[in-house]
C-alpha positions as CSV (number, residue, x, y, z in Angstrom):
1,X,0.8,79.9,58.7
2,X,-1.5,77.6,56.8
3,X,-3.2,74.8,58.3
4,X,-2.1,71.5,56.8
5,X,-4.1,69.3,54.7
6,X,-6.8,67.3,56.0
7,X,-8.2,63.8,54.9
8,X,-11.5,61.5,55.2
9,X,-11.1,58.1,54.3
10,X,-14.6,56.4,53.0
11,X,-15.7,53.0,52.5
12,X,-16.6,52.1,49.6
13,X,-18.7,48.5,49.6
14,X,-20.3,47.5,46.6
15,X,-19.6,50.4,44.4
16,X,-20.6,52.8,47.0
17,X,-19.4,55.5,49.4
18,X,-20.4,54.6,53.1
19,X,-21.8,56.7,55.7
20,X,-21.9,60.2,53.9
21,X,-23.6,62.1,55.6
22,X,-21.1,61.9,58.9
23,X,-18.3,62.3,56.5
24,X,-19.7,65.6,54.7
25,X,-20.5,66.6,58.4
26,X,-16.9,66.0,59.7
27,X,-15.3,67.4,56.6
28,X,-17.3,70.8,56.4
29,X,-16.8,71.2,60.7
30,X,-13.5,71.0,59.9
31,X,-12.8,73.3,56.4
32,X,-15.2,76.1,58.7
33,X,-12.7,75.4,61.6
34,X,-9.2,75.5,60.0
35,X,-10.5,77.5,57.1
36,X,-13.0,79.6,57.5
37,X,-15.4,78.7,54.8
38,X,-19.1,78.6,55.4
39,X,-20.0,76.8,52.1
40,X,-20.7,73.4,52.1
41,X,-19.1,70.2,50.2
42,X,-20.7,67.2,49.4
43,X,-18.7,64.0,48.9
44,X,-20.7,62.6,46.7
45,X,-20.6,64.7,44.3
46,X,-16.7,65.6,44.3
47,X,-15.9,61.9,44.5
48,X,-16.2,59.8,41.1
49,X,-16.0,56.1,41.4
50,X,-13.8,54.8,38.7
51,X,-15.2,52.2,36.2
52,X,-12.3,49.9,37.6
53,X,-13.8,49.4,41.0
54,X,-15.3,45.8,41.4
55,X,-18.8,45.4,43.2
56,X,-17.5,42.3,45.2
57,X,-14.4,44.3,46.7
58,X,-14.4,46.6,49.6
59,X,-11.8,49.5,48.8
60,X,-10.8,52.8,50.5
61,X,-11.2,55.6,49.3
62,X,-8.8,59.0,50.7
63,X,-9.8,62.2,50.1
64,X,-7.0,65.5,50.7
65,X,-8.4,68.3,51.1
66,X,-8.1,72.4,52.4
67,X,-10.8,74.7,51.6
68,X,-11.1,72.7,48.6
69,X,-10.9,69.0,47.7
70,X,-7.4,68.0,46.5
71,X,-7.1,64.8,45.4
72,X,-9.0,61.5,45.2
73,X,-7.5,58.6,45.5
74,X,-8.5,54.7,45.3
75,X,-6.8,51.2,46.8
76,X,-7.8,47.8,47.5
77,X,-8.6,47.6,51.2
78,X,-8.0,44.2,53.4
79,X,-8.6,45.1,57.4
80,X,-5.0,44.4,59.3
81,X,-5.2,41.7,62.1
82,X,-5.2,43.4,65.2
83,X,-4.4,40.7,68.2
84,X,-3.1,42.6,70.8
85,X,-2.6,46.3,72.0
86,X,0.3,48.2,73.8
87,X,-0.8,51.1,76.5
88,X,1.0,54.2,75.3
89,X,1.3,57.8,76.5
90,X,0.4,60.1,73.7
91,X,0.1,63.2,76.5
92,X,0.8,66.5,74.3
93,X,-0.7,64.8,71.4
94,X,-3.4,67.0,69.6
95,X,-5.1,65.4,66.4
96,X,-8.5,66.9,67.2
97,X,-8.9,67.1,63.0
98,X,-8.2,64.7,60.8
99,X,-4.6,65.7,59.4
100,X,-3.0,63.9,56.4
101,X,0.3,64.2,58.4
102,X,0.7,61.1,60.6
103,X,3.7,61.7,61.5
104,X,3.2,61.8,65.4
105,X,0.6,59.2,65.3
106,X,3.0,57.0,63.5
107,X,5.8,57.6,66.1
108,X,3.5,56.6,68.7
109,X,3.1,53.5,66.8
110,X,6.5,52.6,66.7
111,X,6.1,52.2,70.7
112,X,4.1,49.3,70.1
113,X,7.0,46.9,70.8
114,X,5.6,43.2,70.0
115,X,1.9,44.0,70.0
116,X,0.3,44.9,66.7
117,X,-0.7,48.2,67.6
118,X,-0.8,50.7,70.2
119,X,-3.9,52.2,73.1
120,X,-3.1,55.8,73.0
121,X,-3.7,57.3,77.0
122,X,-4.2,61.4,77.1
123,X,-4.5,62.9,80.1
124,X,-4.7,59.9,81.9
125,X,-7.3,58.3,79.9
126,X,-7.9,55.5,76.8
127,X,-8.4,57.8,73.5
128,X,-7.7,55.9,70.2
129,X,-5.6,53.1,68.4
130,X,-3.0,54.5,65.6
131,X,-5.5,54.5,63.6
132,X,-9.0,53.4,64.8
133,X,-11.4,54.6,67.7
134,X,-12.2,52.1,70.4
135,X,-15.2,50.3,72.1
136,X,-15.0,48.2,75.3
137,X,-17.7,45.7,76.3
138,X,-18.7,45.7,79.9
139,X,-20.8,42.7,79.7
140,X,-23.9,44.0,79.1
141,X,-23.6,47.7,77.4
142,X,-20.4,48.9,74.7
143,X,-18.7,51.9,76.5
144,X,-16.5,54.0,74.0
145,X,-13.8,56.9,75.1
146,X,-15.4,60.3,75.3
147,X,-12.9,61.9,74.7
148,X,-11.4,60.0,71.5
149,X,-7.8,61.7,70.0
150,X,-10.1,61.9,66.4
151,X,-14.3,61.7,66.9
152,X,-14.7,59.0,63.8
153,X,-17.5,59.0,61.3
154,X,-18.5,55.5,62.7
155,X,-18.3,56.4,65.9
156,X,-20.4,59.1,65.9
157,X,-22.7,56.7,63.7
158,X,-23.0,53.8,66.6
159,X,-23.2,56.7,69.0
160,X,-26.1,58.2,67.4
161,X,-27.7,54.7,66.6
162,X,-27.2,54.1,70.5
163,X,-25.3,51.1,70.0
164,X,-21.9,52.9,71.7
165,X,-22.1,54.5,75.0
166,X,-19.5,57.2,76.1
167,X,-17.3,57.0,78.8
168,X,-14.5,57.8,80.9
169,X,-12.0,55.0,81.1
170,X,-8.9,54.6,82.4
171,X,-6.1,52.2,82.2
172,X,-7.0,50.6,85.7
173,X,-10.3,50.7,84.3
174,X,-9.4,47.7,82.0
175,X,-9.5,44.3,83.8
176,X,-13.4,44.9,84.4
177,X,-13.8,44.6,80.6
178,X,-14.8,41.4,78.7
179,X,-13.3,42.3,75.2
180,X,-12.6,45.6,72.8
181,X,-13.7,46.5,69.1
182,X,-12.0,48.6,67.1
183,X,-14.1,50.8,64.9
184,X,-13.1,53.3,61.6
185,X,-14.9,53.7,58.6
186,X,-13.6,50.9,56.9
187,X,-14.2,48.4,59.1
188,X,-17.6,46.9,59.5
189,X,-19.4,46.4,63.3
190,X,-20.9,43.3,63.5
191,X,-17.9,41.4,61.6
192,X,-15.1,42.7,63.6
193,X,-13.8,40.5,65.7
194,X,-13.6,41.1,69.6
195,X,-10.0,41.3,71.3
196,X,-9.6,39.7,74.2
197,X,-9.1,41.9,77.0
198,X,-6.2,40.1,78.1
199,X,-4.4,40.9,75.0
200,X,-4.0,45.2,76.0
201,X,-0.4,45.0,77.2
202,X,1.4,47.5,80.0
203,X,4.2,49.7,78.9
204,X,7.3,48.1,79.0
205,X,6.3,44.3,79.0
């Protein structure tokens, strides 16, 4: 049986693909993983920026691939407001790569009940949002699941960069927070907004 396909979504901010090298890095871990091949892609040279982008407008761009690159595709990209977060179990739940079928991820989501999005716990501790890795502030240091459902290109970016920690962290673990940042590779660090810490909501309430 064939692995399924795989994607990277990239940032591209004023006519240019973001963070590269952690996304040629992720992609080529993953095709020798699933696939077997030892050669090496490089994004930016599979990945041709149409003349219709627009230098003032941040759009996404998703990439399919299996051993080889698929399709490239383009879209506008606007963040979604994220307010408030729903605790749900995602034990069993293995999306170590990357997959281009959400399917599981997206019924997880559907548990969000009135919050805008869901705080995936595995094994007992915080992994990931539907579709964003997370970063808690402790008041003095950011603290970021070490054991995230998907490692994320900008994750591994602030990680490197020192400006993420990780960490254990567990749903009791939560009140001794100030706030949390989401973080993927479209959304920028240092103009995402902080959630309040109030607003990560129990199951069932």
């Amino acid at each position: 049986m064939h692995p399924q396909p795989c994607l990277e979504t990239l940032c591209v901010r004023h006519r240019q693909l973001q963070n590269l090298s952690a996304h040629n890095d992720r992609l080529n871990r993953t095709r020798h993983a699933l696939w077997h091949r030892a050669d090496a892609l490089r994004l930016d040279e599979v990945v041709r920026l149409p003349d219709w982008l627009r230098s003032e407008q941040v759009y996404k761009c998703r990439v399919t691939y299996g051993p080889d690159v698929q399709l490239v595709e383009f879209e506008e990209y606007s963040p979604r407001r994220v307010q408030s977060l729903r605790l749900v179990d995602a034990d069993g739940l293995d999306y170590a790569y990357k997959y281009a079928d959400r399917r599981a991820l997206n019924a997880l989501f559907a548990q969000r009940g009135s919050a805008d999005d869901v705080l995936l716990v595995r094994d007992g501790l915080l992994t990931d949002t539907s579709y964003a890795n997370v970063a808690l502030y402790d008041g003095i240091r950011w603290l970021t699941p070490a054991r995230p459902l998907l490692a994320g290109t900008m994750r591994a970016r602030l990680l490197a960069e020192g400006v993420l920690h990780p960490a254990e962290i567990r749903p009791a673990d939560i009140p001794h927070f100030k706030g949390l940042k989401l973080l993927n590779a479209m959304l920028d660090w240092d103009q995402t907004p902080m959630l309040d810490i109030g607003q990560i909501l129990s199951t069932g309430h």
